[in-house]
Every structure is written in C-alpha cells, then in structure tokens.
C-alpha positions, 0 to 999 in steps of 0.5 A: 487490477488496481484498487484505486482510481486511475487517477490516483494511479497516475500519480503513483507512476513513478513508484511501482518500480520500487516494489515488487509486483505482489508488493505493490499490489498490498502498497495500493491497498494500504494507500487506498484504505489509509487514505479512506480510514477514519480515526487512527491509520493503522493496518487494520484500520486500513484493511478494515475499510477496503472490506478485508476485516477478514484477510487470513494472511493479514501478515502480508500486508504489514510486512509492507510497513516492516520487512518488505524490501524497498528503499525510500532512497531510491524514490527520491528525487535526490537519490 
C-alpha cells in the first residue's frame, strides 16, 4: 500500500519503472515525509515525520539518495 494520496500517486505513474519495487516503496516514503517536514529536508527529518523516528534500518532509506540503482536519464523526457 502506498503512503500517499492516490492523487499524488497518479502523478507519479510515470516513475515507478525506474525503480525497483522494495526501492520505490522507500522513494514514496521519502516524498511524502519531504514533502510534510518542516525546517531542513533531510532523511531523518523525512523519516521523523511519517512516525518512522525509530526505523532500525534506517540505511534503506538513505541508499535511495546514494546507492540505489536508478537513472535520472531515464526519467527524462529527452533521454
């Protein structure tokens, strides 16, 4: 189940073949708490607000930012 809207969802359709399925499931996540966070955008801030303060593998999360593998090239619209 997604964590957002299926509004929000809708407008991401054209995404989640970028990603593996486990993968994409931390991007919405990310979104969703990125998008809800006050002050600084960062993992933990993200995490902190969808209520996963206490995630033990915190590290899945941030490999979305670092070491996952995906291409912004292949999102775009020129690619």
């Amino acid at each position: 189940m997604s964590p957002l809207p299926a509004s929000m969802v809708a407008v991401l359709q054209p995404f989640p073949y970028l990603f593996t399925n486990p993968t994409w499931v931390h991007v919405q996540v990310l979104l969703a708490g990125t998008l809800l966070a006050q002050g600084p955008r960062t993992v933990s801030a993200a995490l902190r607000v969808m209520g996963l303060s206490g995630e033990r593998r915190f590290e899945r999360y941030s490999r979305v930012l670092n070491r996952a593998r995906w291409s912004t090239r292949q999102g775009s619209p020129w690619s």
